[in-house]
Backbone as numpy.savetxt, mean C-alpha at the origin, in Angstrom:
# Nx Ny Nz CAx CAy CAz Cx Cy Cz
-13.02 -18.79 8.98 -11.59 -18.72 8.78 -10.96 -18.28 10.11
-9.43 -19.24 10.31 -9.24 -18.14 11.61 -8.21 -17.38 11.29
-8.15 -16.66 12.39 -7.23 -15.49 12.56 -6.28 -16.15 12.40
-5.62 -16.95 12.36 -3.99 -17.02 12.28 -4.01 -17.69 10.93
-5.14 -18.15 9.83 -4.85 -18.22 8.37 -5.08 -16.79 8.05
-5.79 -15.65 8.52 -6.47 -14.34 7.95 -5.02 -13.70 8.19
-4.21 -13.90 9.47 -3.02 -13.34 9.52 -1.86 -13.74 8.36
-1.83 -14.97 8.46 -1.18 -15.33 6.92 -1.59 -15.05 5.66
-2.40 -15.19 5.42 -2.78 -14.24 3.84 -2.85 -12.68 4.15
-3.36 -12.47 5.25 -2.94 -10.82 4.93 -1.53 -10.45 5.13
-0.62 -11.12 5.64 1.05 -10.62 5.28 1.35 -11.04 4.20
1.25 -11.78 3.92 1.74 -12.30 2.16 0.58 -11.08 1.19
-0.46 -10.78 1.26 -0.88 -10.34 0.63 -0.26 -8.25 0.46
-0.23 -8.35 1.90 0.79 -6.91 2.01 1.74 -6.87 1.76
2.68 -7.66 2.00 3.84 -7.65 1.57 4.09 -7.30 -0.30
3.10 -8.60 -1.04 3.00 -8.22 -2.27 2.33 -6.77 -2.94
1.47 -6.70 -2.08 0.91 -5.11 -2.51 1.66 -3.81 -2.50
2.14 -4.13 -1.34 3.31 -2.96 -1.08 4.13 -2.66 -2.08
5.03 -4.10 -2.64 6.41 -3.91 -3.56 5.46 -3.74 -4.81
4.41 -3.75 -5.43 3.72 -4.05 -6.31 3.28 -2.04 -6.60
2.62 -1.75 -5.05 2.38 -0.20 -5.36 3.70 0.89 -5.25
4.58 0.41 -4.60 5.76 0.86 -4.27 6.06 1.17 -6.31
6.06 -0.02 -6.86 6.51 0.38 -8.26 5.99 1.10 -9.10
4.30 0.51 -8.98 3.75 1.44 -9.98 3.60 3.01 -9.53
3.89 3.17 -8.34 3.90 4.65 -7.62 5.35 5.21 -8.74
6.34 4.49 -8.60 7.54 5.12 -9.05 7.67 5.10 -10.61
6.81 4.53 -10.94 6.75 4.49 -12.95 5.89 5.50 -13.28
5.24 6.02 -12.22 4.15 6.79 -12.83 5.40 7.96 -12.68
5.72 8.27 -11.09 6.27 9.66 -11.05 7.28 9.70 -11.81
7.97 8.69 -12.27 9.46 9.03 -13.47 8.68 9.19 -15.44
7.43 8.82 -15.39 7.11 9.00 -16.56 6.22 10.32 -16.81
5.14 10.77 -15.40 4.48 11.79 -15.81 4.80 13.30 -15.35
6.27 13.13 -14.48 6.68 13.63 -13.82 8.12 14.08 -13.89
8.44 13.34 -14.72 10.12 13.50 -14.62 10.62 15.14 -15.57
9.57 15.63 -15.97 10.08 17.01 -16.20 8.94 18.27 -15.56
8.78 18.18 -14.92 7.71 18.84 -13.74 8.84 19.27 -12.59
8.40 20.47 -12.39 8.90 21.23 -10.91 9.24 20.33 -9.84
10.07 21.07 -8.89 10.63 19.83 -7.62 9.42 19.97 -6.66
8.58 20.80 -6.74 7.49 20.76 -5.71 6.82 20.13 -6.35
6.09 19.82 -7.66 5.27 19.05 -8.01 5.60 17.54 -7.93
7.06 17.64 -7.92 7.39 15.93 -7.74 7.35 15.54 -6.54
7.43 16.72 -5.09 7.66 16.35 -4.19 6.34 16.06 -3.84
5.21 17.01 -4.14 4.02 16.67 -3.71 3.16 15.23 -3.91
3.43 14.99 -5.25 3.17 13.46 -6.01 4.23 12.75 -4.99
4.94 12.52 -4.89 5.54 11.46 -3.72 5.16 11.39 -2.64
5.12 12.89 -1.87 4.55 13.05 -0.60 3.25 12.04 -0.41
2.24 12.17 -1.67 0.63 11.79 -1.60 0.99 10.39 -1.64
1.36 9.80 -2.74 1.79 8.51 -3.23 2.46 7.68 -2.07
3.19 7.95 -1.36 3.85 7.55 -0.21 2.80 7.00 1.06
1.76 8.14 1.16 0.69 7.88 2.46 -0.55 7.30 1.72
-0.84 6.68 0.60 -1.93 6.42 -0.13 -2.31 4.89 0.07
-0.94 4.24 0.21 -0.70 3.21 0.44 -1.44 2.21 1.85
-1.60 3.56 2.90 -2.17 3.39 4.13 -3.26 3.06 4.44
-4.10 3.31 3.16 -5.57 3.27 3.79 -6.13 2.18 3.67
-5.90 1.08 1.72 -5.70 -0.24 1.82 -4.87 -1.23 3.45
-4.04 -0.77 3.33 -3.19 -1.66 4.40 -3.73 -1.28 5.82
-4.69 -0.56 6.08 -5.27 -0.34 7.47 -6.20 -1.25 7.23
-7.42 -1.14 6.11 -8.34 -2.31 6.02 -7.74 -3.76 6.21
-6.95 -4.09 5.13 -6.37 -5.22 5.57 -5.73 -5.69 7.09
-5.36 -4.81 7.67 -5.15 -5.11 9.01 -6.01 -5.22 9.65
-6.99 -4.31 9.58 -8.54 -4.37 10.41 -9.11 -6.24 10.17
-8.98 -6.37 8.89 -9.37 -7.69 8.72 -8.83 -8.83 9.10
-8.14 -8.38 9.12 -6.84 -9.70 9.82 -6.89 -9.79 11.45
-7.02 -8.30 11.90 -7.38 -8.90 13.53 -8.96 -9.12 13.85
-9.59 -9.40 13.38 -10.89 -9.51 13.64 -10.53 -11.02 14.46
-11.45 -11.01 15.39 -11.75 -12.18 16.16 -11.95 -13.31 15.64
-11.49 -14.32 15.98 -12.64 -15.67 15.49 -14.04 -16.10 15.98
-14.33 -16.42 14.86 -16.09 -16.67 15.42 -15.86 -17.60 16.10
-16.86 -17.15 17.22 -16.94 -18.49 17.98 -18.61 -18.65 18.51
């Protein structure tokens, strides 16, 4: 595969992941959370917010990988 199809599926694929965890991040904190302390909500967002990173670093890692040659 080359890099510039691996680059196209991995932006379409981030892009969807993102708005996809972006939501279920925010259904969780308004349902398991919405009567919990402001530090406990802040902390659940805080985490939820950077969690997102570690998928989307792999996927980037994968996407610049070289083409075989």
């Amino acid at each position: 595969m080359s890099q510039n199809l691996r680059k196209l599926i991995g932006t379409i694929t981030m892009a969807v992941f993102v708005i996809v965890y972006a939501l279920f991040a925010m259904l969780i904190g308004a349902t398991m959370f919405a009567q919990s302390a402001t530090w406990a909500q802040t902390i659940y967002y805080a985490i939820a917010g950077l969690v997102w990173v570690i998928p989307a670093g792999l996927l980037i890692r994968w996407m610049a990988r070289p083409d075989p040659s």
